[in-house]
Structures are given as C-alpha cells and as structure tokens.
C-alpha positions in Angstrom: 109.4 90.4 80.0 105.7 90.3 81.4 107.1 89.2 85.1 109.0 92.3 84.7 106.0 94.4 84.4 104.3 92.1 87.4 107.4 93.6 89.1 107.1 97.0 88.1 103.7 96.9 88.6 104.1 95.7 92.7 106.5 98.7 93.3 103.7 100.9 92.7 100.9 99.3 94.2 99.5 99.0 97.4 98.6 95.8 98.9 95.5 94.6 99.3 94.4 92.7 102.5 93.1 89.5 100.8 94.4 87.4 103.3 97.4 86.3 101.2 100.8 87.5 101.5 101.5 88.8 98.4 99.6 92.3 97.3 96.9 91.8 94.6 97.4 93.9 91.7 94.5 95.5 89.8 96.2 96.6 86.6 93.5 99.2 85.7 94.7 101.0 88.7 98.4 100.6 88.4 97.6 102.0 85.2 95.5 105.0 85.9 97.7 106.4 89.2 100.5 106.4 86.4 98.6 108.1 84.0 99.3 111.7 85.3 97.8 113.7 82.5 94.8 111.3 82.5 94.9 110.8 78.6 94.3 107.6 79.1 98.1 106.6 77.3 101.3 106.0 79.4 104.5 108.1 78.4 108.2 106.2 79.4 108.1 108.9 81.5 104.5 108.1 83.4 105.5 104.5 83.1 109.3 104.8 84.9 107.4 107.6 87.7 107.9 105.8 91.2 110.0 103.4 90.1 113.0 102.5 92.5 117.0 102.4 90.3 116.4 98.6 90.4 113.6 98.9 88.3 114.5 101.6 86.1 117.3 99.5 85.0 115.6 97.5 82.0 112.3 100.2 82.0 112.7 101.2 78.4 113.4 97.9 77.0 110.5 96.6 79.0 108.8 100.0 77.7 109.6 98.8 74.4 108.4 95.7 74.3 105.0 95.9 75.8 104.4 98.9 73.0 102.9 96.6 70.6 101.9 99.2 68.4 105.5 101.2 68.4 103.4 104.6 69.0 105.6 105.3 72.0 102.7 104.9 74.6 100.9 102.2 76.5 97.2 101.5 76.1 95.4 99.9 79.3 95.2 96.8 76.6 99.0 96.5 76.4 99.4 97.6 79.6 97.7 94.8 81.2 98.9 92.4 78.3 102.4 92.9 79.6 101.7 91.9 83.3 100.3 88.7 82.0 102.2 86.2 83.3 104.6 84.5 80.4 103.3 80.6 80.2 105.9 78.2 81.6 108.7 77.0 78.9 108.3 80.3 77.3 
C-alpha cells in the first residue's frame, strides 16, 4: 500500500537533480501542490488530480487506507505516513 503512494507520489513530482537517477520526493510538497484549496487536508478528489488511469486504478482503496482517521481526508501526517516505505517481509 505505502509503495503505492511512493508511486503516486513520483507521477506528480518533479525530479530533482541529486545526481541519482531516480527523482527525490519531498512529501510536504507533493502534498501541498495537491492541496488546491490550501486547507491544509486532501480530498480523493485533490489526491486522484494528475494522476495518469494506471494510477487511478487502486486510488480510493489506497485513499482509504492511508485515512487513518476515516474523516475522508489526508493530513500531511498520514500523507507522508503512507509513502513510507513498507519494511521488508511485511
């Protein structure tokens, strides 16, 4: 679930040049160019913005998931908590 949001997360940001060939990902802000009203909270609808059909496949079960709290929105906290890479064997 988490490598989903990693996934998610590199559709919709830019890399960085670090001298490494994959992008680096700052979640803060992934988070806070998909938080179009600025409220600080992402919607399904913020979160699946930009994504390409690949990714909008398993969006609202990812959605789901990473909304710890059930309140239908994403705080920065589970935001990032959900691109946390899942620990091997897990």
């Amino acid at each position: 679930m988490a490598g989903g949001l990693v996934a998610i997360a590199v559709l919709v940001a830019s890399p960085v040049a670090s001298g490494a060939d994959k992008p680096a990902i700052d979640p803060e802000k992934v988070f806070k160019r998909k938080d179009a009203d600025g409220d600080g909270k992402l919607s399904l609808e913020e979160f699946k913005a930009g994504l390409k059909e690949k990714a909008l496949e398993n969006a609202d079960r990812r959605f789901k998931r990473v909304d710890t709290d059930g309140n239908g929105t994403l705080s920065l906290e589970e935001f990032k908590a959900g691109m946390k890479p899942k620990p091997a064997g897990s």
